[in-house]
C-alpha positions in Angstrom: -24.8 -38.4 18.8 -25.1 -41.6 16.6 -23.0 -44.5 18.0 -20.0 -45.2 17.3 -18.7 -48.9 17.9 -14.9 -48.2 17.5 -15.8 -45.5 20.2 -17.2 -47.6 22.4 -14.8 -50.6 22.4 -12.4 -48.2 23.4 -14.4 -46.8 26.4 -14.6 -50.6 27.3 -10.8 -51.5 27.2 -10.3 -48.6 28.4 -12.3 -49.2 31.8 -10.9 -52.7 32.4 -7.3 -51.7 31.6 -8.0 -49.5 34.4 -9.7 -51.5 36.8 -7.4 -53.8 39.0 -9.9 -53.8 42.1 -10.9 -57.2 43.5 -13.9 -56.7 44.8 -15.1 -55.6 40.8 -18.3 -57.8 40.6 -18.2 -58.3 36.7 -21.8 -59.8 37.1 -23.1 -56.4 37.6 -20.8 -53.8 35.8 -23.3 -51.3 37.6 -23.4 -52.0 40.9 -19.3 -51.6 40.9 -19.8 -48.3 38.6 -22.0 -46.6 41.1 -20.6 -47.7 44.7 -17.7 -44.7 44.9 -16.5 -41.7 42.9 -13.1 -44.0 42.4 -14.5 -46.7 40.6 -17.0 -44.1 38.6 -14.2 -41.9 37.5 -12.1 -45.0 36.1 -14.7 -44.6 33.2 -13.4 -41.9 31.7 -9.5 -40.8 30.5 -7.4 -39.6 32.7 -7.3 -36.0 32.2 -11.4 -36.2 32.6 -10.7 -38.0 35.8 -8.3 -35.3 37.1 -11.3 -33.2 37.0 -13.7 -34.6 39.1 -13.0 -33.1 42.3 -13.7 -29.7 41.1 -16.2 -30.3 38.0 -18.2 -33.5 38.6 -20.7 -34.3 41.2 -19.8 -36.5 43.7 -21.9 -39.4 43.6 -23.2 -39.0 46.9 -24.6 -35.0 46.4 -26.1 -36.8 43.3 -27.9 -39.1 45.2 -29.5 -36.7 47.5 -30.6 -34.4 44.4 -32.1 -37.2 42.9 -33.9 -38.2 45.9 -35.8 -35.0 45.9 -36.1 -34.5 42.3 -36.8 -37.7 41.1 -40.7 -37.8 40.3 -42.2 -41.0 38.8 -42.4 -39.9 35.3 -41.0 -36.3 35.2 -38.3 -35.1 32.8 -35.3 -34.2 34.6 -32.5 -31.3 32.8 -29.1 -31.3 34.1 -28.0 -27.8 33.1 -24.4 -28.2 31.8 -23.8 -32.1 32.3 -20.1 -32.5 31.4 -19.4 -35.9 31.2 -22.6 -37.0 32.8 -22.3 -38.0 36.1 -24.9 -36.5 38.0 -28.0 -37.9 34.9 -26.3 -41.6 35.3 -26.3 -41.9 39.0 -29.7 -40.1 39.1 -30.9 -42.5 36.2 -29.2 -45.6 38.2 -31.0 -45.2 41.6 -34.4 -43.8 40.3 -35.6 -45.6 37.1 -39.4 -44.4 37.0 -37.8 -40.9 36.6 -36.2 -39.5 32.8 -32.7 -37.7 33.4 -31.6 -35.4 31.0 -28.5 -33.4 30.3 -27.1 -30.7 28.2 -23.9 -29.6 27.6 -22.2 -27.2 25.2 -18.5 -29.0 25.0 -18.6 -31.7 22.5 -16.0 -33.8 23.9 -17.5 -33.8 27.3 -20.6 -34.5 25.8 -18.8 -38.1 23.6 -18.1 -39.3 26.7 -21.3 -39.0 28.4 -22.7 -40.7 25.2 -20.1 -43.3 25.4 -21.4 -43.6 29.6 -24.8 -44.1 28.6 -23.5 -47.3 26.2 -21.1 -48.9 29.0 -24.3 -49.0 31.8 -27.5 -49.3 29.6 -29.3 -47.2 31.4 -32.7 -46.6 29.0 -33.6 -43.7 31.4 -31.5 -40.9 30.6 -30.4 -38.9 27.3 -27.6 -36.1 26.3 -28.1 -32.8 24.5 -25.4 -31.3 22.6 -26.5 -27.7 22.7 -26.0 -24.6 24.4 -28.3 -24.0 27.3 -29.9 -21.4 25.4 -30.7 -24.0 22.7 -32.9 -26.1 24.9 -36.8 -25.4 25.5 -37.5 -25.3 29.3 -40.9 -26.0 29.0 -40.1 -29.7 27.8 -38.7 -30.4 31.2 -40.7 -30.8 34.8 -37.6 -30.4 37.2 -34.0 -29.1 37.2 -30.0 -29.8 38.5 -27.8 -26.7 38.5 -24.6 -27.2 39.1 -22.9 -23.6 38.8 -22.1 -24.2 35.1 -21.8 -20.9 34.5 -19.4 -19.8 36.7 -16.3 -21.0 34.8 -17.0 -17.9 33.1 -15.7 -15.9 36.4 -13.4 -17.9 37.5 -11.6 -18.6 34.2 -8.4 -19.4 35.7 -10.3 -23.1 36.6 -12.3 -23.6 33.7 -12.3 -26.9 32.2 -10.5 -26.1 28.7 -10.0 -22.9 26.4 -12.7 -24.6 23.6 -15.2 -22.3 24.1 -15.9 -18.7 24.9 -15.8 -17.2 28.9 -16.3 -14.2 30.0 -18.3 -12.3 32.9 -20.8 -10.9 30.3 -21.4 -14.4 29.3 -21.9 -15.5 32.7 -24.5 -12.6 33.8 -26.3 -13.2 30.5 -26.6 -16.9 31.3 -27.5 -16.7 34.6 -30.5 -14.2 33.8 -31.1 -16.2 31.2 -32.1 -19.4 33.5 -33.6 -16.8 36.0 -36.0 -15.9 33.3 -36.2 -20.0 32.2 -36.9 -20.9 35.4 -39.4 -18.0 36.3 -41.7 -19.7 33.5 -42.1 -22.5 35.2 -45.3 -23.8 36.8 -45.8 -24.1 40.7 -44.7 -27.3 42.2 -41.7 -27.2 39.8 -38.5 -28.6 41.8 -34.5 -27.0 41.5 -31.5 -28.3 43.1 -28.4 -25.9 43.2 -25.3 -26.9 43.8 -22.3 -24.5 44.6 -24.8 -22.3 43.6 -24.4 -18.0 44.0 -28.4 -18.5 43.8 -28.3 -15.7 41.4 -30.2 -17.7 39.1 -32.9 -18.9 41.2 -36.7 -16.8 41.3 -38.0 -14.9 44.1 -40.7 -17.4 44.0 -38.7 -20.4 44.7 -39.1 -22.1 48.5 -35.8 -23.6 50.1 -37.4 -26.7 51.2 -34.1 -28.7 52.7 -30.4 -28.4 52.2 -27.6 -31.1 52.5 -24.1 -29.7 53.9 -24.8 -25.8 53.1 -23.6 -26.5 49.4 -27.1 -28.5 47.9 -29.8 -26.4 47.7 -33.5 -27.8 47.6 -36.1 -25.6 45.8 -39.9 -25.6 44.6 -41.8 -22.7 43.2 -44.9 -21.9 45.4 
């Protein structure tokens, strides 16, 4: 997305109209960002913020992924980032790594952009595409967290801007089955919420965090 300044000055009055927290250490605009979901969430409008519970990573399951994904050097791909939570914490605590993200909704997509601005992070990048769109074999390790499954349960989805249905979701999910079935040995997936219907036979549960986060590698 080319930047857009009016954009961004907006994302910034918006944050510190928000923020009334003492503790805010303005000397490090990060270091506040990243402590809670609270003060993360403030980023964003407040209908976005609403969503967080149910949509977003919380940053502490983003920490833990990033932990086991984050290789010096590798090429991270969130698969349907949203506003980009889980690629800015990931990019925060683990610099030596590159954290990508796509996502399909333009809006939600703006705002990660707009993210990327506000905490400078030079290790991490947005995709406005379709999962589809996106070449797996440009990417060493992968985040899933159960993207597809707004198509299910539509009654939750995030908006009504872009097609749901169960066909789409069993086309998607074999889609990244076949994706991730491509992939070389030692490649590393984290599911979240997952059904696991997208991950290969020939991917090893190495460790798990509070049932929910799953840690893979393909033998």
């Amino acid at each position: 997305m080319k930047f857009d300044p009016l954009s961004f000055f907006s994302f910034i009055q918006r944050y510190f109209h928000k923020k009334s927290v003492p503790s805010f250490e303005k000397n490090d605009l990060n270091v506040s960002l990243f402590r809670n979901d609270a003060e993360f969430d403030w980023l964003y409008p407040e209908h976005i913020e609403l969503m967080s519970h149910e949509h977003w990573t919380p940053l502490a399951i983003a920490c833990k992924a990033a932990e086991f994904l984050a290789v010096p050097d590798a090429k991270v791909l969130d698969i349907g980032s949203g506003i980009g939570k889980f690629c800015l914490a990931a990019a925060y605590h683990f610099p030596k790594t590159f954290f990508y993200g796509v996502e399909q909704r333009l809006e939600l997509h703006n705002y990660a952009e707009d993210a990327k601005e506000f905490t400078q992070l030079a290790n991490v990048n947005f995709i406005h595409a379709n999962v589809t769109q996106i070449n797996f074999k440009e990417f060493d390790h992968f985040y899933f967290y159960n993207s597809f499954y707004e198509n299910v349960d539509q009654e939750n989805r995030i908006d009504d801007t872009i097609e749901t249905s169960f066909s789409l979701y069993t086309y998607y999910t074999r889609y990244l089955l076949h994706a991730l079935t491509e992939k070389p040995p030692g490649t590393r997936l984290v599911t979240y919420q997952s059904l696991e219907e997208e991950v290969p036979i020939g991917y090893k549960l190495a460790d798990s965090y509070n049932v929910f986060l799953k840690m893979w590698i393909k033998e």
